[in-house]
C-alpha positions in Angstrom: 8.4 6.7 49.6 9.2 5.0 46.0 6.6 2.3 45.4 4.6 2.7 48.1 2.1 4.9 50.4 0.6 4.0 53.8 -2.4 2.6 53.5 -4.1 5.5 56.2 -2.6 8.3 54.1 -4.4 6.5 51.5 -7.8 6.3 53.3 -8.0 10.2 53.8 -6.8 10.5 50.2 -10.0 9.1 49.3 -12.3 11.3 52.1 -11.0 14.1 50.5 -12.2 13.3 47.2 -15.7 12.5 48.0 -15.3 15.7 49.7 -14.1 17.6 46.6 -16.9 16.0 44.3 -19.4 17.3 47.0 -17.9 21.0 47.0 -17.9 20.9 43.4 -21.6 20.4 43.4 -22.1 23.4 45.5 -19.3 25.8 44.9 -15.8 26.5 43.1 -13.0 24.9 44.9 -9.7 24.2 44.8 -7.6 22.0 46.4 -4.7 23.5 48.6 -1.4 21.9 47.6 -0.3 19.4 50.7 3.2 21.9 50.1 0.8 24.7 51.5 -1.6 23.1 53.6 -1.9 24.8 57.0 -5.4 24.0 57.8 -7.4 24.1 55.0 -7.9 21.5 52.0 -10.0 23.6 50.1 -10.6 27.2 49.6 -14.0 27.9 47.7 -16.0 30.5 46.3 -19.9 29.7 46.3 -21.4 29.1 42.7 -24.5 31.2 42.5 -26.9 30.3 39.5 -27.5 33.5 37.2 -29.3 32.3 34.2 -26.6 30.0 32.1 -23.8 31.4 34.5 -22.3 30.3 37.9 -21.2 33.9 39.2 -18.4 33.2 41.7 -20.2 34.2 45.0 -18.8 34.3 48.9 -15.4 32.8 49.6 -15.1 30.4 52.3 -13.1 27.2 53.1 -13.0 24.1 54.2 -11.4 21.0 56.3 -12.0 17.3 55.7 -12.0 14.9 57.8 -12.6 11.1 57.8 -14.1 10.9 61.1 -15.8 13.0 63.7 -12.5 13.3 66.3 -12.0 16.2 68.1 -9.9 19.0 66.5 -7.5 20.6 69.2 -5.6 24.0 68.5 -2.9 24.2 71.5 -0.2 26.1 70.1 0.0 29.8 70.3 0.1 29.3 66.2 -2.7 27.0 66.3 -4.6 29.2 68.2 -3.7 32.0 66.0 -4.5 31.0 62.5 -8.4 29.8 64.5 -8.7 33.0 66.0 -7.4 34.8 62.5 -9.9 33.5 60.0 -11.1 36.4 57.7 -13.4 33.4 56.0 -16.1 31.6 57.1 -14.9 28.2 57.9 -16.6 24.9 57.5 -15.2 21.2 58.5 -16.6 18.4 56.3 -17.0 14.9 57.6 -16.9 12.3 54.8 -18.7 9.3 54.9 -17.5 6.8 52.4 -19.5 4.2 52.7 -22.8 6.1 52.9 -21.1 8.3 49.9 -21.9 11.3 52.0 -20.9 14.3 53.5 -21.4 16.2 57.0 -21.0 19.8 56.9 -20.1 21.7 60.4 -20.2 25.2 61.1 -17.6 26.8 63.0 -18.7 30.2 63.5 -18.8 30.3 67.7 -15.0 30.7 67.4 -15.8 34.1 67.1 -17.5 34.0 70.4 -15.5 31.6 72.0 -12.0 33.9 71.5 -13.9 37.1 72.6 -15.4 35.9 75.8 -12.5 33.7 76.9 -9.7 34.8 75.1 -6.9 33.0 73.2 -6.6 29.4 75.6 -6.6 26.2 74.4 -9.1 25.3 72.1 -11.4 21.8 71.2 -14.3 21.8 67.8 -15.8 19.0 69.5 -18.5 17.3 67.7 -20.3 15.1 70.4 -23.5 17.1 71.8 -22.6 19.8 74.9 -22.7 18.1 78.6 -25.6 21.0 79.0 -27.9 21.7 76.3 -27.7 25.1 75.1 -24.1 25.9 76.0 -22.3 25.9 72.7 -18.8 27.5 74.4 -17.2 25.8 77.7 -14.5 26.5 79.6 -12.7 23.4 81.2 -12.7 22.6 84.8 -8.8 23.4 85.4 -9.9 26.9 83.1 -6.6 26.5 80.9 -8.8 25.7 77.4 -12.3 25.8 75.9 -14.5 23.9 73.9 -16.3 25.0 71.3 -19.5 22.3 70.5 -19.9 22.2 67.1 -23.8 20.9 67.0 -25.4 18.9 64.3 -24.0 19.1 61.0 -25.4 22.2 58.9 -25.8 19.8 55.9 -25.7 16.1 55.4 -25.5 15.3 51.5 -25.3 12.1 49.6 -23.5 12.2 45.8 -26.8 10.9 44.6 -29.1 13.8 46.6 -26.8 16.5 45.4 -27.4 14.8 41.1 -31.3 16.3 42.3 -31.2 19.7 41.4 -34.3 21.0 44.2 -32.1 19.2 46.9 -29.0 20.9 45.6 -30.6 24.0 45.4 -31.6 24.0 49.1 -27.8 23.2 49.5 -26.8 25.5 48.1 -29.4 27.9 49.8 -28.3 26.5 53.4 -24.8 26.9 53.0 -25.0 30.7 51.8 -27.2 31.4 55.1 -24.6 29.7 57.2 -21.8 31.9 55.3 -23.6 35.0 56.1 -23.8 34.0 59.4 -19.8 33.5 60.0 -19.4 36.5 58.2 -21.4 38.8 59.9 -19.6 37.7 63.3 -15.7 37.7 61.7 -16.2 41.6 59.7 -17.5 43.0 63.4 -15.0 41.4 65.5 -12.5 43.1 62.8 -13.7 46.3 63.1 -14.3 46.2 67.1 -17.6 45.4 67.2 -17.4 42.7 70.5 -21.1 41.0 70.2 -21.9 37.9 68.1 -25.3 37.2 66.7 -26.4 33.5 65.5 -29.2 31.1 65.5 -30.9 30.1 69.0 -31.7 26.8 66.9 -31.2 25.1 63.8 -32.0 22.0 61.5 -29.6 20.2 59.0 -29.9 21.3 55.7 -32.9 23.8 56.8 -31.7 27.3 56.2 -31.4 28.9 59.6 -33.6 31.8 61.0 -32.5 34.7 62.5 -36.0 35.4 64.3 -34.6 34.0 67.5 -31.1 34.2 67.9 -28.1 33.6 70.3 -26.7 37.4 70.7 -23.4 37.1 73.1 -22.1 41.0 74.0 -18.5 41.1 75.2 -16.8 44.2 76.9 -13.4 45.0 78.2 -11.8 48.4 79.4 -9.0 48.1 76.9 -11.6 48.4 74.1 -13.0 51.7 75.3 -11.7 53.6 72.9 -12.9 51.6 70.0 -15.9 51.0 71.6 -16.4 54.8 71.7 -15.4 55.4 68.0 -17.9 52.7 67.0 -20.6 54.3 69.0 -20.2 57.9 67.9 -19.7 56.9 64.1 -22.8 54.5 64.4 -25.0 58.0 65.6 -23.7 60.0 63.1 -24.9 57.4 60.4 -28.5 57.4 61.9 -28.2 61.0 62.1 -27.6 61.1 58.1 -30.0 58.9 57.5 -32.8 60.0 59.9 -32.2 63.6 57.6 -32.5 61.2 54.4 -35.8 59.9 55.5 -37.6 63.4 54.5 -38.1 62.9 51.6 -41.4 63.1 50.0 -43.7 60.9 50.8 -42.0 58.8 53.5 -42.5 58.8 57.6 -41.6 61.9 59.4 -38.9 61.3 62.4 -39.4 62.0 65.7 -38.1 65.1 66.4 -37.8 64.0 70.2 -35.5 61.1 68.9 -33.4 63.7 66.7 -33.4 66.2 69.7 -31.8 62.9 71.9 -29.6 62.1 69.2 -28.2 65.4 69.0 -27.5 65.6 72.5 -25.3 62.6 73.1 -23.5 63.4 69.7 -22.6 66.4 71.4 -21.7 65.3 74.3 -19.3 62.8 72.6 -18.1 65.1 70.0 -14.3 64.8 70.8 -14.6 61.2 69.7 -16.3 62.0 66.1 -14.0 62.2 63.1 -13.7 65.6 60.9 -15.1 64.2 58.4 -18.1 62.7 59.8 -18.8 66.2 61.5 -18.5 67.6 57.7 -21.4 65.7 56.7 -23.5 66.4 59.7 -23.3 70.1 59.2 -24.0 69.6 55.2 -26.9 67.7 55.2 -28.0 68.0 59.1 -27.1 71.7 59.8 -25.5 70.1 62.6 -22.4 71.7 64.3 -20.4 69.7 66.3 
């Protein structure tokens, strides 16, 4: 409108740039044009120090958000472009009158589509009514909600001017990517389980000595779920073989001998070219 804005456009105006400075600290990112925003404000690629360079590292993105509101996804496009998301995706909080920023992870989307499939779906931000259970289904079962837990990090502008507090930053957010990653590329490839932390700290990098693991099966993925299985024993078939060399621990021939069997007995599902290698380097005729 000529001459004038409204004064709560404004107000997340202004959320978004702390947000930017903050991102810029940590990563490269670039603003998505409001002309072709459909979810995300920023799409970034980690900055990884290498000497005197920043090498562009993993590509992510991110929402902001002035408050910590509930985000709802109803529509079947809504739901879609959450359930979609080929990058890990972050939402940032942003605090302007602390001058910081509240980084959430979104990452048990992955487990929330694949155990309750695509239904109406809440990133809440207020703690879970039981502790421990991250995904809910609602009473009348027609949506979900997906608790988002404490915020991964929680960084001031003047924290992230120290460079050992924006190293950790940095160091936390590129565990947190590789967790959201890990869960999207299986879930791509058919792979139904998702593996996360059991517990976390903000802006402590999290462990994966005791995780969350969530398995998921359906008849309608046997056939994948087969593929996956048969490939993944061919693969430690190989490189069972590759661990002769010199030097290194012998295999169990028992465990090759097992191996071998249940290859064999799924042989139909193994690819030609998979069987190739086995009977190069395994002289192992399927």
């Amino acid at each position: 409108m000529p001459g004038a804005r409204l004064a709560d456009f404004r107000m997340g105006d202004r959320t978004e740039l702390l947000v930017e400075y903050c991102l810029h600290s940590l990563a490269f990112s670039s603003r998505v044009p409001r002309q072709e925003d459909v979810g995300h404000d920023f799409v970034c690629a980690l900055a990884e120090p290498r000497g005197d360079l920043l090498w562009a590292g993993a590509a992510f993105s991110v929402q902001a958000k002035s408050d910590t509101s509930s985000l709802v996804f109803a529509k079947e496009h809504e739901l879609q472009w959450l359930i979609l998301q080929e990058n890990p995706f972050f939402v940032a909080v942003g605090n302007k009158k602390e001058l910081r920023v509240d980084l959430y992870s979104t990452w048990q989307r992955a487990r929330a589509f694949l155990q309750n499939g695509s239904r109406k779906t809440t990133l809440e931000f207020a703690p879970p009514l039981v502790v421990g259970r991250d995904v809910e289904v609602t009473k009348d079962r027609t949506g979900q909600v997906i608790y988002l837990g404490k915020p991964i990090l929680s960084v001031t502008l003047q924290q992230l001017l120290d460079l050992d507090q924006l190293a950790n930053a940095r160091k936390v957010l590129r565990a947190w990517i590789d967790v959201d990653r890990r869960n999207i590329v299986s879930s791509g490839v058919g792979i139904h389980w998702t593996v996360g932390p059991a517990t976390y700290e903000t802006n402590v990098s999290p462990s994966l000595d005791e995780v969350q693991i969530g398995l998921f099966w359906n008849s309608q993925n046997l056939g994948k779920c087969v593929e996956n299985f048969v490939r993944s024993a061919a693969l430690l078939r190989l490189t069972l073989e590759a661990s002769r060399a010199p030097g290194a621990p012998r295999p169990d021939p028992v465990k090759i001998q097992t191996l071998e069997s249940v290859m064999r007995a799924w042989s139909e599902a193994l690819d030609p070219g998979s069987k190739g290698s086995l009977k190069e380097h395994c002289s192992l005729v399927l």
